[in-house]
N, C-alpha and C positions, 0 to 999 in steps of 0.2 A: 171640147175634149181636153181632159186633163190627164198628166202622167206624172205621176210620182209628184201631183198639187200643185204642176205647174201648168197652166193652159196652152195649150198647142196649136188649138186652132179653136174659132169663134161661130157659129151659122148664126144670124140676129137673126130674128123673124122680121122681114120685109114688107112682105105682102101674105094675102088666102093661097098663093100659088106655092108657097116656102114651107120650111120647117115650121110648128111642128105633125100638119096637114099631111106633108109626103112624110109616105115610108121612106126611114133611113136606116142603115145598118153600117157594123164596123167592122171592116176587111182586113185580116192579117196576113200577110204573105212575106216568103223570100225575093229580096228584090232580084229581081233576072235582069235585069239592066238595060231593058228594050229603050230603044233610041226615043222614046214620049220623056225616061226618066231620066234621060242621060245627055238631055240638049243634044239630041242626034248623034253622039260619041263623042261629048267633050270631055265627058268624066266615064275612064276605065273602069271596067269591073276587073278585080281580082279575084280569081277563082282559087290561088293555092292555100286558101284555109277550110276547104268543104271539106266533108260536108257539111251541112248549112245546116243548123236548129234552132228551131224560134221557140219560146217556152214563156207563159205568159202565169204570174204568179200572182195571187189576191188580187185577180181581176173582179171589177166590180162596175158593173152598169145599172144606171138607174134613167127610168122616160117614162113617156107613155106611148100608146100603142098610135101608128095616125091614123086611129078608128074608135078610140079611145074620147068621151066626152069631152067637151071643148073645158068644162073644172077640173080635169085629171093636173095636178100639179106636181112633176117630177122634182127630191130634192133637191134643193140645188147648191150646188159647192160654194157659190158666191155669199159673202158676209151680208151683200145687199138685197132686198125682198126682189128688186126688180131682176134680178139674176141676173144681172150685168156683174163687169169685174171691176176690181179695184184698182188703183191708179199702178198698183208692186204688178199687178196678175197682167195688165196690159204690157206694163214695159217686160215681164218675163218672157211672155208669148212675143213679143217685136223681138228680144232679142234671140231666143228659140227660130224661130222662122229665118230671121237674117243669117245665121250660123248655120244651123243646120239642116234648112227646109232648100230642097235642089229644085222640085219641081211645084208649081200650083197650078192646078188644073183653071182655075178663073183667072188667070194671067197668059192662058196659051191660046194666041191667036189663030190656033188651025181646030178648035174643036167650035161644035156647036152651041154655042152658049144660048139658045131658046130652052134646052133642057136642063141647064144650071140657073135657075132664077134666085138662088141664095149668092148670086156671080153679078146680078145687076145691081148698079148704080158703084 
């Protein structure tokens, strides 16, 4: 996932059980600040700026379906054929997640990780 061409987050294809096989889809929401994304109430929610609007401008997705033939080839943002990133897009995503990523769901020891297999190894 890229925002405004910088990478934010990575899914490699793993294994048959992984992207791009499962359905995935991308979730926008207000954060409500439930104790999953808040390290159980480390980090306060401020409410005196609501209300809240999210407003998403020259959004643009491109994939293919996971039912879609296994030669469907979604563009891909990467310089490289293999659709990996470049050594700038890796350290931009390491520093993006270091800064500003609070929560990762394949870092959190209370969920069920048999259902995130893009979370092993």
């Amino acid at each position: 996932f890229l925002v405004d061409d910088v990478p934010i987050r990575r899914y490699p294809r793993k294994s048959d059980a992984t992207f791009p096989l499962r359905p995935m889809w991308v979730y926008g929401s207000i954060w409500d600040a439930s104790s999953w994304a808040t390290e159980d109430g480390k980090y306060k929610a401020d409410y005196k700026y609501q209300p809240f609007v999210a407003k998403y401008t020259n959004f643009k997705a491109s994939g293919c379906s996971a039912y879609a033939s296994r030669w469907c080839r979604p563009a891909s943002a990467s310089p490289y054929r293999s659709g990996g990133l470049t050594r700038q897009q890796h350290w931009a995503m390491s520093w993006v997640q270091r800064h500003h990523m609070v929560y990762n769901y394949c870092q959190d020891p209370k969920r069920d990780h048999r259902l995130t297999p893009e979370c092993w190894g």
